[in-house]
C-alpha positions in Angstrom: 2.0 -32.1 -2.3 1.4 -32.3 1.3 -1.4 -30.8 3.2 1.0 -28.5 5.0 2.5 -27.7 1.9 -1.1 -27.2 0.7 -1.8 -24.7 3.0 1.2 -22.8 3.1 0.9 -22.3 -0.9 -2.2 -21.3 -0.3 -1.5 -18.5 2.7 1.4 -17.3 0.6 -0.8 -16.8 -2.6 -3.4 -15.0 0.4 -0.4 -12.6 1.0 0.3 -11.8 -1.8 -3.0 -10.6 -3.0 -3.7 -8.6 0.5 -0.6 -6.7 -0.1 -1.3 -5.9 -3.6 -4.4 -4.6 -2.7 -3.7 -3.1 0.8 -1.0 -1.0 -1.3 -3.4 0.5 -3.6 -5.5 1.6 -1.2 -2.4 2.7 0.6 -1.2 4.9 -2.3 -4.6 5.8 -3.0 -5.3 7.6 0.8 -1.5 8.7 0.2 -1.9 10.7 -3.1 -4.6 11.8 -2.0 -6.5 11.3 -5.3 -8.3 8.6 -7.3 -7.4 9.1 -10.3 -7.1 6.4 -12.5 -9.2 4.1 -10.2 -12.7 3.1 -11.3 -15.5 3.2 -9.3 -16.6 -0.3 -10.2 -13.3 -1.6 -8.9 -14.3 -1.5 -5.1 -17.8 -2.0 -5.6 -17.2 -5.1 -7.6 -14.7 -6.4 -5.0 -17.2 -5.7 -2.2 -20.0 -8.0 -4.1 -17.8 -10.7 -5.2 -15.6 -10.8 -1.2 -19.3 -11.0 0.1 -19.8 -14.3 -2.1 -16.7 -15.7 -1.6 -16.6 -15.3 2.0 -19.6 -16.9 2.2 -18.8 -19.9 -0.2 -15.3 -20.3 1.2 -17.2 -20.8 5.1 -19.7 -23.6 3.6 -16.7 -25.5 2.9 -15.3 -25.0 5.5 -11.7 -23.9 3.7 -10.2 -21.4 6.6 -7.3 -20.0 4.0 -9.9 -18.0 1.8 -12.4 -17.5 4.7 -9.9 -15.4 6.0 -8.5 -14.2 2.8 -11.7 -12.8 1.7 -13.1 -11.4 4.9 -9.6 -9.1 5.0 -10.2 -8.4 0.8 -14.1 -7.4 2.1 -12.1 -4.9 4.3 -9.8 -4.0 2.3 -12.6 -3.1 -0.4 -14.6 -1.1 2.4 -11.7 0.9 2.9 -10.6 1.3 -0.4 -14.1 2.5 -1.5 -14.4 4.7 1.6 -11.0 6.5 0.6 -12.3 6.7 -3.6 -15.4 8.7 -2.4 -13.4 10.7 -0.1 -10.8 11.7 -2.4 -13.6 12.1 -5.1 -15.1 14.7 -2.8 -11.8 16.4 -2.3 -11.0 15.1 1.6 -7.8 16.4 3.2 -4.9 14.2 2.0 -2.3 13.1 4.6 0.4 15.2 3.8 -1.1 18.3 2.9 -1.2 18.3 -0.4 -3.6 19.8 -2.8 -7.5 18.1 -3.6 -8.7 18.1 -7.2 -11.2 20.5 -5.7 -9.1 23.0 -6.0 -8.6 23.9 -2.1 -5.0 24.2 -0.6 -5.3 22.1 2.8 -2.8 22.9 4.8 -1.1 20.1 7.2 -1.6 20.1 10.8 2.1 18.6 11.6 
């Protein structure tokens, strides 16, 4: 295999798992609720994007430098949304926290 054809495997496999995870945390902030999601999953992924980041930069291999800096914020975000929704934070579309309170939509 080329190194192009290195490098485009490995942005493609970078895609991949960014979209998997940027639609969790999309359907997550959607719903409106965690349920289901652990609270080790974002936690965990913060600690181990961390390492990675900085293993990926001392060799100097740019495809997971990036990868794992945007997994780091995808982990920040998902974890921001888990507590949110945990502590019943209006959903998007005005639906109904597991707190109990009816939120109403502003549109």
């Amino acid at each position: 295999m080329t190194g192009a054809m290195t490098e485009l495997t490995g942005w493609v496999a970078a895609t991949v798992l960014l979209a998997t995870m940027g639609r969790q945390v999309y359907t997550q902030w959607r719903d409106g609720t965690s349920q289901g999601v652990s609270k080790w999953l974002f936690i965990g992924q913060l600690a181990a994007s961390s390492g990675f980041v900085l293993y990926s930069w001392r060799l100097g291999n740019w495809v997971f430098v990036v990868t794992n800096a945007l997994m780091l914020l995808t982990a920040g975000l998902g974890q921001w949304i888990y507590l949110g929704n945990k502590k019943g934070v209006v959903a998007p579309h005005g639906t109904q926290q597991p707190s109990g309170r009816a939120i109403v939509s502003g549109s």
